[in-house]
C-alpha positions as CSV (number, residue, x, y, z in Angstrom):
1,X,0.0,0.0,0.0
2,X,1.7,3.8,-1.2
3,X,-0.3,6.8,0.2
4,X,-0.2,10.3,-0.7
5,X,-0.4,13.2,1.8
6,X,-0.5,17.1,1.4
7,X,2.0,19.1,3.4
8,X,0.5,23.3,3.2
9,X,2.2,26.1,4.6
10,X,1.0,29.8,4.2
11,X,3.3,30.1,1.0
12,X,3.0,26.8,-0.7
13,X,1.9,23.1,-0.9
14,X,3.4,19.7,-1.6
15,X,2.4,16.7,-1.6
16,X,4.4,13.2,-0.7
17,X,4.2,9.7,-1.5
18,X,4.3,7.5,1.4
19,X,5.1,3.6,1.5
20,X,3.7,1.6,4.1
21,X,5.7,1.3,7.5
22,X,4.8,1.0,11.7
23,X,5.9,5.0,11.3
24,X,3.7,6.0,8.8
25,X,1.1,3.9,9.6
26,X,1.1,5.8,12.8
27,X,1.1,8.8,11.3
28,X,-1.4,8.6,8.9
29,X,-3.5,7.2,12.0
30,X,-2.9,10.9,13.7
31,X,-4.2,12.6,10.5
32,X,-4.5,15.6,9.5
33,X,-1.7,17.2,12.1
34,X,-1.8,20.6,12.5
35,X,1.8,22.3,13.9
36,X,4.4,24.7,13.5
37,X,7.3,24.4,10.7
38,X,10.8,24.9,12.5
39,X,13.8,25.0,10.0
40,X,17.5,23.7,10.3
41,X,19.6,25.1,7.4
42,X,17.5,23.7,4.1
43,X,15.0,21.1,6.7
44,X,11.6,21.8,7.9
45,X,10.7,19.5,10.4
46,X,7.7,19.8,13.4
47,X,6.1,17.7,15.9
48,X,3.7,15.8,15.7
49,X,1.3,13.6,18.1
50,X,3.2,10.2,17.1
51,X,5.7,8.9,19.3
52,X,7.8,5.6,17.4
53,X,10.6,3.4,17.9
54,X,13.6,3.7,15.2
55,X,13.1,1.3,12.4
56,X,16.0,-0.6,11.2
57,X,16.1,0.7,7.4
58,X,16.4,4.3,9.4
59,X,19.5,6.7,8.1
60,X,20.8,9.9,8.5
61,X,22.1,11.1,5.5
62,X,18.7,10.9,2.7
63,X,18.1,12.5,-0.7
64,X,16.6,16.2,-0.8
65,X,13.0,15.3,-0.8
66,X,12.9,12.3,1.8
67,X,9.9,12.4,3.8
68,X,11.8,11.5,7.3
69,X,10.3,10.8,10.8
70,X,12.9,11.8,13.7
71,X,11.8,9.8,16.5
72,X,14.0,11.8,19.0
73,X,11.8,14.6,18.6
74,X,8.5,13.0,17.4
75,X,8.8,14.9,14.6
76,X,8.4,14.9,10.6
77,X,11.6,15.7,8.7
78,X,11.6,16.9,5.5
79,X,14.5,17.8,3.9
80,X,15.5,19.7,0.8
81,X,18.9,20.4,0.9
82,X,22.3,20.4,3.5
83,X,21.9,21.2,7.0
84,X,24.4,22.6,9.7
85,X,25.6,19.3,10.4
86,X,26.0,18.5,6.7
87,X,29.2,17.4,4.7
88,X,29.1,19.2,1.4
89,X,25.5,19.2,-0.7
90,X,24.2,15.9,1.1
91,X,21.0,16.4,3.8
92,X,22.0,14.9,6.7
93,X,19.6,14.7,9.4
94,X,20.2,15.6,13.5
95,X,20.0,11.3,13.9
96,X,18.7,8.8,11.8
97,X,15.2,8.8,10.6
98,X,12.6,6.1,9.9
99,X,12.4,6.9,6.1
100,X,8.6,6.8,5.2
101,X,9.2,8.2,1.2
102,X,9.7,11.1,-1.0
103,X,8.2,14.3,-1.7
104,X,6.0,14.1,-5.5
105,X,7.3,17.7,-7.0
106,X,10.8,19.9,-6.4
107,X,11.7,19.6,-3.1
108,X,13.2,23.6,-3.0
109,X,9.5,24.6,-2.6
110,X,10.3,23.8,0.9
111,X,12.4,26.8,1.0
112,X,9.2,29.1,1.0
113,X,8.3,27.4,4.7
114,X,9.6,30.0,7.4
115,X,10.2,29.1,11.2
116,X,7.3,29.5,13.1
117,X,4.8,28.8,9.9
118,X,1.7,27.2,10.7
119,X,1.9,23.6,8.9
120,X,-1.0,21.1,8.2
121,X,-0.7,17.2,6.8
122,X,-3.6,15.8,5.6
123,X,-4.3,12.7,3.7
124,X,-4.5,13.6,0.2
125,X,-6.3,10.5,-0.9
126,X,-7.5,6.8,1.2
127,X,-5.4,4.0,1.0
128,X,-6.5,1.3,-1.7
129,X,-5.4,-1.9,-0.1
C-alpha cells in the first residue's frame, strides 16, 4: 500500500508519497496534524502527536525530498537540501530517521516554509489496499 499526503504552509503546498511502515502507519492514523514548521539550514521539520521506535532501514544522510520521521523529537523531517551538520550538498539529518518516502514535486518549494509557519498534513487520498 503507497499513500499520498499534502503538506501546506501559508506560502506553498506539496504533496508526498508515502510507502507503508509502523511509522507512517502511525502517522497517517494521527491525521490531519496541524503544527508549526521549525527550519534547520534547508529542513523543515515539526512535531507531531506520534511517538515511534527507530526502524531498522532508518539513516541519517537521505536524498533532498525524503519524507523523514525523527523519532527523538517525534517529529516529521523533510529535507531539501544540506543542514548545519551536513558534509558538502548531502542532507544529513540531526539522527537517523525512519524513512517513510519522497516528496512528488521539487523539493526547493520547501524553502518558501519559514520558522514558526503554521503547517498542516492531511491525507491527500485513502489508501486502496
Amino acid at each position: 500500500m503507497t499513500l499520498r499526503i499534502r503538506v501546506s504552509w501559508p506560502a506553498g503546498h506539496t504533496t508526498a508519497t508515502i510507502d507503508e511502515t509502523p511509522t507512517s502507519t502511525a502517522l497517517v492514523g494521527a491525521l490531519p496534524i496541524a503544527s508549526t514548521a521549525r527550519t534547520w539550514g534547508e529542513e523543515v521539520y515539526f512535531d507531531t502527536p506520534v511517538s515511534v521506535a527507530v526502524e531498522s532501514g532508518a539513516r541519517q544522510v537521505v536524498a533532498p525530498g525524503t519524507v523523514a520521521f525523527w523519532t527523538e523529537g517525534d517529529a516529521l523531517a523533510l529535507p531539501y537540501g544540506p543542514t548545519p551538520i551536513s558534509r558538502g550538498g548531502e542532507p544529513r539529518l540531526a539522527s537517523p530517521c525512519n524513512i517513510l518516502g519522497v516528496l512528488d514535486g521539487d523539493p526547493r518549494i520547501l524553502a518558501t516554509v519559514r520558522d514558526g509557519d503554521p503547517i498542516r498534513v492531511e491525507l491527500v487520498d485513502e489508501p486502496s489496499s
